[in-house]
mmJSON file of the N, C-alpha and C atoms, coordinates in Angstrom:
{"data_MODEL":{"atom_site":{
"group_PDB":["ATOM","ATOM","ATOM","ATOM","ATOM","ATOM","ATOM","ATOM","ATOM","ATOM","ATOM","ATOM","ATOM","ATOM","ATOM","ATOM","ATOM","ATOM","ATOM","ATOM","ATOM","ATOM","ATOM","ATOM","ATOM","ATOM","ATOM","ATOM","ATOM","ATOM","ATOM","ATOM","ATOM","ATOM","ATOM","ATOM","ATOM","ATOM","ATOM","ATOM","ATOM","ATOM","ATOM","ATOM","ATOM","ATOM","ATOM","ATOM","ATOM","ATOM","ATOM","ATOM","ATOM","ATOM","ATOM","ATOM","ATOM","ATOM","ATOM","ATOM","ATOM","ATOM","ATOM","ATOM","ATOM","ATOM","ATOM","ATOM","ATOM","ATOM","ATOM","ATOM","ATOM","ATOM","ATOM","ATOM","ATOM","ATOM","ATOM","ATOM","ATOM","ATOM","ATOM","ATOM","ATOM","ATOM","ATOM","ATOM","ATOM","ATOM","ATOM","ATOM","ATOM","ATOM","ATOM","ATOM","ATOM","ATOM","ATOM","ATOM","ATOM","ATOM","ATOM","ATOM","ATOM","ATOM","ATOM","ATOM","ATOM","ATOM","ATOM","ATOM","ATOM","ATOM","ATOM","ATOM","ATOM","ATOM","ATOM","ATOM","ATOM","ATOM","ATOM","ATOM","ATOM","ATOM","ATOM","ATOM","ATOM","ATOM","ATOM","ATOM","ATOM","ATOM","ATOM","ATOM","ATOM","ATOM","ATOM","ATOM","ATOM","ATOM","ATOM","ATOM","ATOM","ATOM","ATOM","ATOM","ATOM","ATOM","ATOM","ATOM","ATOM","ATOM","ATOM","ATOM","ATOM","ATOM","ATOM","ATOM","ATOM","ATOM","ATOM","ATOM","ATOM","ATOM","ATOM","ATOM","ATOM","ATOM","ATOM"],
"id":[1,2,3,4,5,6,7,8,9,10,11,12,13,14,15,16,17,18,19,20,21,22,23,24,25,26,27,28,29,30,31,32,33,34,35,36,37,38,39,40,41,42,43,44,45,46,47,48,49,50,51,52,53,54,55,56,57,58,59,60,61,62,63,64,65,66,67,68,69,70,71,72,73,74,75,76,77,78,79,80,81,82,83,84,85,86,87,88,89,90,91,92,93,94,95,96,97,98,99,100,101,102,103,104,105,106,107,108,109,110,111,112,113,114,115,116,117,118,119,120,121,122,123,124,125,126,127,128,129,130,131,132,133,134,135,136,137,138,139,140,141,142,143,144,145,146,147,148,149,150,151,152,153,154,155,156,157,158,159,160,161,162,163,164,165,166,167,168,169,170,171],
"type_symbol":["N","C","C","N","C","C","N","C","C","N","C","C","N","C","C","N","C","C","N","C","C","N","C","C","N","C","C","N","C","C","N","C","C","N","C","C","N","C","C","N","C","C","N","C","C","N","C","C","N","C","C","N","C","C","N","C","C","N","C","C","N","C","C","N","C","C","N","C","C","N","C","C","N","C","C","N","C","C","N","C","C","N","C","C","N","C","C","N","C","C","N","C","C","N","C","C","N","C","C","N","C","C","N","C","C","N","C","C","N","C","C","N","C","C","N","C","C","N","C","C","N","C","C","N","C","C","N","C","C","N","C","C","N","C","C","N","C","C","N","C","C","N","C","C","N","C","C","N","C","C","N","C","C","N","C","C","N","C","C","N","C","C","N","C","C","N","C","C","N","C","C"],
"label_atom_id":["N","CA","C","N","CA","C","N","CA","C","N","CA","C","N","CA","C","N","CA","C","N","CA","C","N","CA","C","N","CA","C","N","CA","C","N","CA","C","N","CA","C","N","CA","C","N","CA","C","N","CA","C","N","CA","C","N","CA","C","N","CA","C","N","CA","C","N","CA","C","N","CA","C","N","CA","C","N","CA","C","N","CA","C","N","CA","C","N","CA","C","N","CA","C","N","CA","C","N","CA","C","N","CA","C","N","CA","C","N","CA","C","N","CA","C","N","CA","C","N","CA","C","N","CA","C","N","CA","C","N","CA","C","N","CA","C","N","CA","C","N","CA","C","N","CA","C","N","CA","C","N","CA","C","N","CA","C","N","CA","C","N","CA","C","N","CA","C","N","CA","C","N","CA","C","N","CA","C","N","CA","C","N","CA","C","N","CA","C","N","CA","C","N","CA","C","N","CA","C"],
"label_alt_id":[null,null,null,null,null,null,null,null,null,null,null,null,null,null,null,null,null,null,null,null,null,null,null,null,null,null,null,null,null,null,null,null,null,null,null,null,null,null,null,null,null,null,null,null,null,null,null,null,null,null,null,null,null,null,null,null,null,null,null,null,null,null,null,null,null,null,null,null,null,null,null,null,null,null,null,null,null,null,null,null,null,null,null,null,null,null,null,null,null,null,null,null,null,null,null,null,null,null,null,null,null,null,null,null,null,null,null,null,null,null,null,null,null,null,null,null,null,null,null,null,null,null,null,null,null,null,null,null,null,null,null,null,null,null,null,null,null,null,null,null,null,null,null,null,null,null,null,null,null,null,null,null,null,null,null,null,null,null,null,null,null,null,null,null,null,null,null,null,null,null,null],
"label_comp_id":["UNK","UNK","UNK","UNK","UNK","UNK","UNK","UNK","UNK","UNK","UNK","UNK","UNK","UNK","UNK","UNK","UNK","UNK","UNK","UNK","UNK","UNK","UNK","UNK","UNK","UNK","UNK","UNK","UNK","UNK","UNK","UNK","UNK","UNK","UNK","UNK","UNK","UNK","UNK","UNK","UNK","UNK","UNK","UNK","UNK","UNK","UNK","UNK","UNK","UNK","UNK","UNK","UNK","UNK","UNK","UNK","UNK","UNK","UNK","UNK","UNK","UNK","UNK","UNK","UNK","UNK","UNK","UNK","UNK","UNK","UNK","UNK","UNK","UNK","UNK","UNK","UNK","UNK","UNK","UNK","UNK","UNK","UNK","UNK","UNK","UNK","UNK","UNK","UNK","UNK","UNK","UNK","UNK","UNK","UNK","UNK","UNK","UNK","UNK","UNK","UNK","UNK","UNK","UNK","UNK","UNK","UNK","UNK","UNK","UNK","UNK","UNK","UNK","UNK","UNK","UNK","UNK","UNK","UNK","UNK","UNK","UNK","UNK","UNK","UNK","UNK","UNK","UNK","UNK","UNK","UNK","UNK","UNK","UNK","UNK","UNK","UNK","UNK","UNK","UNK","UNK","UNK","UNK","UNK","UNK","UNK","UNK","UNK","UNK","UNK","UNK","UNK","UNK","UNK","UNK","UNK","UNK","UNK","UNK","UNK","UNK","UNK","UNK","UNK","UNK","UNK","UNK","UNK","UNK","UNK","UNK"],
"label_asym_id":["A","A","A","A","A","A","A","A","A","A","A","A","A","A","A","A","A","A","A","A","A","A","A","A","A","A","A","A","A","A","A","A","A","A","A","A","A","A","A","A","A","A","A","A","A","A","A","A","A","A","A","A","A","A","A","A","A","A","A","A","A","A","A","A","A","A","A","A","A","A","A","A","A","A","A","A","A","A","A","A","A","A","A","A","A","A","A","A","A","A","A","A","A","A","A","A","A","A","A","A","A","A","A","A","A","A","A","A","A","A","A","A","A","A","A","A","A","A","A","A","A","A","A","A","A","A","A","A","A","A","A","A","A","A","A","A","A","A","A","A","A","A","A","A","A","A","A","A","A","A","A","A","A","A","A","A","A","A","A","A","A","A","A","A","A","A","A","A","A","A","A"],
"label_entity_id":["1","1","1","1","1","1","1","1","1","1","1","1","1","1","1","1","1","1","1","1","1","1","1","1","1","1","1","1","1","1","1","1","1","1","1","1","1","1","1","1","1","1","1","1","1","1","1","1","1","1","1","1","1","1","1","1","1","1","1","1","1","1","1","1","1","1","1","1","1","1","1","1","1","1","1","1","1","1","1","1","1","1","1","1","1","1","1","1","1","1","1","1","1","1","1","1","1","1","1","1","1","1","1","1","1","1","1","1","1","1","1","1","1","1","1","1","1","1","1","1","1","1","1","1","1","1","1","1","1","1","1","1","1","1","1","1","1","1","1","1","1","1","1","1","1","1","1","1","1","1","1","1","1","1","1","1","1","1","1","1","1","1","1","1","1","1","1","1","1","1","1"],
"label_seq_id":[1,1,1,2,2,2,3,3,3,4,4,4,5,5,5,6,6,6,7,7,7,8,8,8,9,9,9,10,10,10,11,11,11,12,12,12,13,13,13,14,14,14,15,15,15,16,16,16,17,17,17,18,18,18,19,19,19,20,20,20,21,21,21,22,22,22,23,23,23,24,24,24,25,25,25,26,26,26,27,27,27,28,28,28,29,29,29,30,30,30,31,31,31,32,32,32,33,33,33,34,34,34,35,35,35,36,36,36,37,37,37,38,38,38,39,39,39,40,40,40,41,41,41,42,42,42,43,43,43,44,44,44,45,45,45,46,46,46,47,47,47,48,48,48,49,49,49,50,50,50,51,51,51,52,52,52,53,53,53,54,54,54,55,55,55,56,56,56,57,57,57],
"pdbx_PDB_ins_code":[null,null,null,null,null,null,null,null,null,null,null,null,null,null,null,null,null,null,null,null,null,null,null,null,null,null,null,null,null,null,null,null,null,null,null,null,null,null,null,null,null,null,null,null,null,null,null,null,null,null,null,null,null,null,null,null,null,null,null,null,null,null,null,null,null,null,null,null,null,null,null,null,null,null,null,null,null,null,null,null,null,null,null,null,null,null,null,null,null,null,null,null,null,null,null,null,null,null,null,null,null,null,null,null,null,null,null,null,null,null,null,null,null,null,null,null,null,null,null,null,null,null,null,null,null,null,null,null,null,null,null,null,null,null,null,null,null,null,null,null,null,null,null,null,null,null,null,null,null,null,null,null,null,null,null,null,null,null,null,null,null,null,null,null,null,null,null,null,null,null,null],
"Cartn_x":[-143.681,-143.858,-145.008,-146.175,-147.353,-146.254,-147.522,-147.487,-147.487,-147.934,-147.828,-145.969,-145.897,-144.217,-143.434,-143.655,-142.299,-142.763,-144.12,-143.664,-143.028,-143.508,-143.138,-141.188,-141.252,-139.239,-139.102,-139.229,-139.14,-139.109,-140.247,-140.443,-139.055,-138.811,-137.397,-136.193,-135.954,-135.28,-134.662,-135.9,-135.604,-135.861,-136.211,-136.687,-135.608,-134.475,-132.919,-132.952,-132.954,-132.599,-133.582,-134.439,-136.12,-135.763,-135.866,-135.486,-134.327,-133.369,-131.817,-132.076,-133.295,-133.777,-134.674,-135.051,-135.71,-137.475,-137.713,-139.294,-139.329,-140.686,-141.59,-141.419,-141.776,-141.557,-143.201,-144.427,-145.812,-145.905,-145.202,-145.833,-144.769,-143.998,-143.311,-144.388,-144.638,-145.792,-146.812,-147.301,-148.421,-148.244,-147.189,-146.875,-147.396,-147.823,-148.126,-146.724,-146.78,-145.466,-144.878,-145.137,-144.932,-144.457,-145.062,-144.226,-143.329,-142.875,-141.892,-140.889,-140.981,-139.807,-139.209,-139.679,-139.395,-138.37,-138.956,-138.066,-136.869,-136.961,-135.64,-134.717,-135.115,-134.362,-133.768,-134.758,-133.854,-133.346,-133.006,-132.295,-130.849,-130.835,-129.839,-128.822,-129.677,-128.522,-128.521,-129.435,-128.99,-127.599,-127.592,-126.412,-125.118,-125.603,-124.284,-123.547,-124.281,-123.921,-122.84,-123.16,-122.317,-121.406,-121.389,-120.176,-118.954,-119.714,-118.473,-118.178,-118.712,-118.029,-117.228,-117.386,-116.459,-115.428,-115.095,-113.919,-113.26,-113.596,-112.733,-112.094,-112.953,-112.582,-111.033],
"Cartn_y":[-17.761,-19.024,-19.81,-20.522,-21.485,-22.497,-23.39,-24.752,-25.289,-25.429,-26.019,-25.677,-24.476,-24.676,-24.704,-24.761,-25.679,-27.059,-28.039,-28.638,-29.532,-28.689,-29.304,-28.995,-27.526,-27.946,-28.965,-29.17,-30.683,-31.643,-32.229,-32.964,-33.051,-31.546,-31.274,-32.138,-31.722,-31.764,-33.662,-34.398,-35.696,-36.604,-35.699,-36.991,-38.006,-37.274,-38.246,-39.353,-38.809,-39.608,-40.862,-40.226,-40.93,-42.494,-42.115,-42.884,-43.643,-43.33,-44.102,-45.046,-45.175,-46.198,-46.625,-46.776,-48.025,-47.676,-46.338,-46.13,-45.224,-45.07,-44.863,-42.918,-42.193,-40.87,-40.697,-41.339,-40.824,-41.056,-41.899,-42.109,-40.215,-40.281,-38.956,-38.185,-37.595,-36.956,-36.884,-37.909,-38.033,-37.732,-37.394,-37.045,-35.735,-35.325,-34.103,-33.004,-32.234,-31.183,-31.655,-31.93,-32.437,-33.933,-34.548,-35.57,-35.789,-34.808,-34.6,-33.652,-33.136,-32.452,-33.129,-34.545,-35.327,-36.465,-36.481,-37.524,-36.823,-35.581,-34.323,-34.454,-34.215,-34.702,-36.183,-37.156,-38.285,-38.499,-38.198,-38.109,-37.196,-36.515,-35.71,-36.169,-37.095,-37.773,-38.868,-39.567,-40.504,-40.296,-39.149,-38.532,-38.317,-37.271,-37.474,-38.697,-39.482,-41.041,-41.447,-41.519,-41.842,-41.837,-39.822,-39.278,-39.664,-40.029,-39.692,-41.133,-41.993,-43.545,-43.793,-42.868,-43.015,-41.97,-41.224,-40.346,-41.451,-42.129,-42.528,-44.102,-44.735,-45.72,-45.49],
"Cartn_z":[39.185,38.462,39.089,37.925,38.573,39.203,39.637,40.287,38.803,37.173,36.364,36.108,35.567,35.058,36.342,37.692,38.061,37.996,38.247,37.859,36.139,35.14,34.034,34.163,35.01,34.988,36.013,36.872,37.548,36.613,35.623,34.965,34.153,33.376,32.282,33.201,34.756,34.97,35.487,36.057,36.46,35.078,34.21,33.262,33.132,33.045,32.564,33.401,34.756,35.341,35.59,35.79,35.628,34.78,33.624,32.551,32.71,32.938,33.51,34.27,35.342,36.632,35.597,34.359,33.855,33.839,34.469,34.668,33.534,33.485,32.21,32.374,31.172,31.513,31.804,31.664,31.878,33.117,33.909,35.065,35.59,35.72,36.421,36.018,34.559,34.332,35.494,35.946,36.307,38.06,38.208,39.824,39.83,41.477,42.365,41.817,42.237,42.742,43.616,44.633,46.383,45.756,45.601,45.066,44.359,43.121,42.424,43.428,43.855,44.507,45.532,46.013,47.012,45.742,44.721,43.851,43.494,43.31,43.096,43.895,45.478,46.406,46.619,46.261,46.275,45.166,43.677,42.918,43.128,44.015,44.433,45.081,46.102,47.076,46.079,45.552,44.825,43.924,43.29,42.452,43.212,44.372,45.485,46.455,46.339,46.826,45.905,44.521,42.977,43.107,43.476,43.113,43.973,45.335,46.568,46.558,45.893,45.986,45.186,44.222,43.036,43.124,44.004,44.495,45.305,46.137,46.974,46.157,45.088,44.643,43.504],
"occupancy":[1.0,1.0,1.0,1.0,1.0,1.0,1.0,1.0,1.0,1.0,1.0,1.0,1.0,1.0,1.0,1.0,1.0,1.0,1.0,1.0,1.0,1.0,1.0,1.0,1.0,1.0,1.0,1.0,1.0,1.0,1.0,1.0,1.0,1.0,1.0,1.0,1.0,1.0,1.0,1.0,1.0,1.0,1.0,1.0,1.0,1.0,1.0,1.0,1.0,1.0,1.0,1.0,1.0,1.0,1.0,1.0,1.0,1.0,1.0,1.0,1.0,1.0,1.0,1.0,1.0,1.0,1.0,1.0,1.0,1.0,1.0,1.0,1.0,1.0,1.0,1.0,1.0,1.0,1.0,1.0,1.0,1.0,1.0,1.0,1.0,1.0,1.0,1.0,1.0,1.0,1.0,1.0,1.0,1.0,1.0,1.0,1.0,1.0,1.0,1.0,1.0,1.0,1.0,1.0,1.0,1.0,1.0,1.0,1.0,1.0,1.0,1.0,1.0,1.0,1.0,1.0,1.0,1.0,1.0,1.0,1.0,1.0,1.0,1.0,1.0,1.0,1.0,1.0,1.0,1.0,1.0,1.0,1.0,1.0,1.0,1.0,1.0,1.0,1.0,1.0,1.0,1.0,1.0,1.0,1.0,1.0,1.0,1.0,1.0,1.0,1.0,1.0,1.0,1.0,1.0,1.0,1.0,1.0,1.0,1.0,1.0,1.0,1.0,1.0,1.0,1.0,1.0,1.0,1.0,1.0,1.0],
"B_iso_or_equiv":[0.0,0.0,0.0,0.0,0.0,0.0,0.0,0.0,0.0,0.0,0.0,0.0,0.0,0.0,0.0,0.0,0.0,0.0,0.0,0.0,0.0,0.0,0.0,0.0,0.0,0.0,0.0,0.0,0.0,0.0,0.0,0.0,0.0,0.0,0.0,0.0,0.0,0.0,0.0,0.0,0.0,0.0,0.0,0.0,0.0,0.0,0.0,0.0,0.0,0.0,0.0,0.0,0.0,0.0,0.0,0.0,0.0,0.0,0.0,0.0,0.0,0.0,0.0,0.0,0.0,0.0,0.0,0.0,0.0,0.0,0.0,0.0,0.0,0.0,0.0,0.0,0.0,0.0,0.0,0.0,0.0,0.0,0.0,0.0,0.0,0.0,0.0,0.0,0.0,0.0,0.0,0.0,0.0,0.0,0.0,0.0,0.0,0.0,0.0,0.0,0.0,0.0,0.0,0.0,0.0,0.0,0.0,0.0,0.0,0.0,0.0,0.0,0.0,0.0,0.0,0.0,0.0,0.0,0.0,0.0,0.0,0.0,0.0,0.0,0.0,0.0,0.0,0.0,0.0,0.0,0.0,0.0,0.0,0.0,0.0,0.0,0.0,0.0,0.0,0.0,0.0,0.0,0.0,0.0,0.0,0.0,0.0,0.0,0.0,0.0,0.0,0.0,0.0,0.0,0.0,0.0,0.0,0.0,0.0,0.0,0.0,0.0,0.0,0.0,0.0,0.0,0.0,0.0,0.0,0.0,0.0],
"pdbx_formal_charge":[null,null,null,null,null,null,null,null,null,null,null,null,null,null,null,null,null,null,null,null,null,null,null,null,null,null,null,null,null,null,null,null,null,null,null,null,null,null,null,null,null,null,null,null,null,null,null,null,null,null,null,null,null,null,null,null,null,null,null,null,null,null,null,null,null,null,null,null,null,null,null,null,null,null,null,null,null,null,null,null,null,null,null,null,null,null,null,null,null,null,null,null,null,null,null,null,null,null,null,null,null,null,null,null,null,null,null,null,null,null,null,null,null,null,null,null,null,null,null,null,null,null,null,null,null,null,null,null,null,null,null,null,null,null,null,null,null,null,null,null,null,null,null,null,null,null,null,null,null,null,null,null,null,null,null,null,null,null,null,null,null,null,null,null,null,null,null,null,null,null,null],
"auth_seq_id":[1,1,1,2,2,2,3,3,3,4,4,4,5,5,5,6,6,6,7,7,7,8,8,8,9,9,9,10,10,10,11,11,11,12,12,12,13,13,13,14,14,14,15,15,15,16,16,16,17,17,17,18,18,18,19,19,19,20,20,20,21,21,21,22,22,22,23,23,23,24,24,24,25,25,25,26,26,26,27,27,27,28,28,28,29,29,29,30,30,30,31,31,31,32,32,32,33,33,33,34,34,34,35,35,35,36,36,36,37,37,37,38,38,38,39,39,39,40,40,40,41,41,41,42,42,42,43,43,43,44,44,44,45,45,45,46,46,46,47,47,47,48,48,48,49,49,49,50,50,50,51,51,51,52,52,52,53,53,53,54,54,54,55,55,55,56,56,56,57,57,57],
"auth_comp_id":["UNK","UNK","UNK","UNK","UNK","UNK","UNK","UNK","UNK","UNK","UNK","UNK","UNK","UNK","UNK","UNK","UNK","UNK","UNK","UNK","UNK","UNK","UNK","UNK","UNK","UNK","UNK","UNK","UNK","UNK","UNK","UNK","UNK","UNK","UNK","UNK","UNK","UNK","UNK","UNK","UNK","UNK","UNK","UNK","UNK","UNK","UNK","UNK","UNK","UNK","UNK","UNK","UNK","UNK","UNK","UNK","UNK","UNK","UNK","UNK","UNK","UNK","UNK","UNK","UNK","UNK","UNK","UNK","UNK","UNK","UNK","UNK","UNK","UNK","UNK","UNK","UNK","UNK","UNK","UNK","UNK","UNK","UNK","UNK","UNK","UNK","UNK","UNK","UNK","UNK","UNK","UNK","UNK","UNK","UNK","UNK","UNK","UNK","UNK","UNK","UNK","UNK","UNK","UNK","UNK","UNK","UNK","UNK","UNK","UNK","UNK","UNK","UNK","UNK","UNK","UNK","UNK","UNK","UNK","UNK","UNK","UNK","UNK","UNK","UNK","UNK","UNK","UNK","UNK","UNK","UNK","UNK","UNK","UNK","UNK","UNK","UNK","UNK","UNK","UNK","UNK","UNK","UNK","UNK","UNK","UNK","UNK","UNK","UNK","UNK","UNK","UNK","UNK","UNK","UNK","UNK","UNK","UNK","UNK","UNK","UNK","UNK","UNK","UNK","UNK","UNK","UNK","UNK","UNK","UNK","UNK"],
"auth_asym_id":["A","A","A","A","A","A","A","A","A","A","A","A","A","A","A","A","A","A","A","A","A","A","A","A","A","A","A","A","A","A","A","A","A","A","A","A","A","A","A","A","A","A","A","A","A","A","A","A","A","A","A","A","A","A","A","A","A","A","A","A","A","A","A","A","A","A","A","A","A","A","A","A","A","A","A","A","A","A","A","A","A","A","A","A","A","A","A","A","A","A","A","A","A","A","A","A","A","A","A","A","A","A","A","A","A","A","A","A","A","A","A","A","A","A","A","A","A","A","A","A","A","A","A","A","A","A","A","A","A","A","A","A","A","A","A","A","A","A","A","A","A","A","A","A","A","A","A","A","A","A","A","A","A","A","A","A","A","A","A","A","A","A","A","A","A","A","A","A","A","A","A"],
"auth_atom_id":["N","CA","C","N","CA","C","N","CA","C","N","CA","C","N","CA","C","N","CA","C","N","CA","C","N","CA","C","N","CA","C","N","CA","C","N","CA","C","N","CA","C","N","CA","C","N","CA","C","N","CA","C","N","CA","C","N","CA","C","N","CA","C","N","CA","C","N","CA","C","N","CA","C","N","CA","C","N","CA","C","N","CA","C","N","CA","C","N","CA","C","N","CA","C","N","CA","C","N","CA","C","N","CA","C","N","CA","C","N","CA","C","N","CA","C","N","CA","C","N","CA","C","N","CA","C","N","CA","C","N","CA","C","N","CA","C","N","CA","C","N","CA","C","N","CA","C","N","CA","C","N","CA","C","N","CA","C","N","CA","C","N","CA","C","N","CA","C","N","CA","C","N","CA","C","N","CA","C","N","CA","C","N","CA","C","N","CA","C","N","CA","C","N","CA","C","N","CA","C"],
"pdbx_PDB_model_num":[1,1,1,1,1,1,1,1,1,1,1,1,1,1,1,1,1,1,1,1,1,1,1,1,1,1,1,1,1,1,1,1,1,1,1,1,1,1,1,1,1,1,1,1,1,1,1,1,1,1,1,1,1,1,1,1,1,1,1,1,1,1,1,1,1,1,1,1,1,1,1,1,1,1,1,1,1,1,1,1,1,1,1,1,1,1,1,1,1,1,1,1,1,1,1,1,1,1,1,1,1,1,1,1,1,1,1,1,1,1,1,1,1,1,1,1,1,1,1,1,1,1,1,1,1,1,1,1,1,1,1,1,1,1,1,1,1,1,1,1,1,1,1,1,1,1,1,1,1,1,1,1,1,1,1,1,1,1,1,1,1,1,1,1,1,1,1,1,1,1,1]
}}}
């Protein structure tokens, strides 16, 4: 796989969430690889933070 289709699946993949925080989908567009895979990761823990506060609540 290029550096273009992972990042357009990066792109597939944060757009949701992307969008859910209120930001625009061109600017994600307009990110590095390296920079998108760093927003992947903090969308991750961002997601796993969610989950585990809302298990214990």
């Amino acid at each position: 796989m290029n550096d273009f289709q992972s990042k357009e699946m990066l792109v597939d993949q944060l757009s949701s969430w992307w969008t859910k925080n209120g930001w625009r989908l061109d600017t994600l567009r307009s990110k590095s690889l390296n920079e998108l895979l760093g927003i992947r990761n903090r969308a991750r823990n961002q997601s796993y933070n969610v989950s585990s506060h809302r298990r214990r609540a």
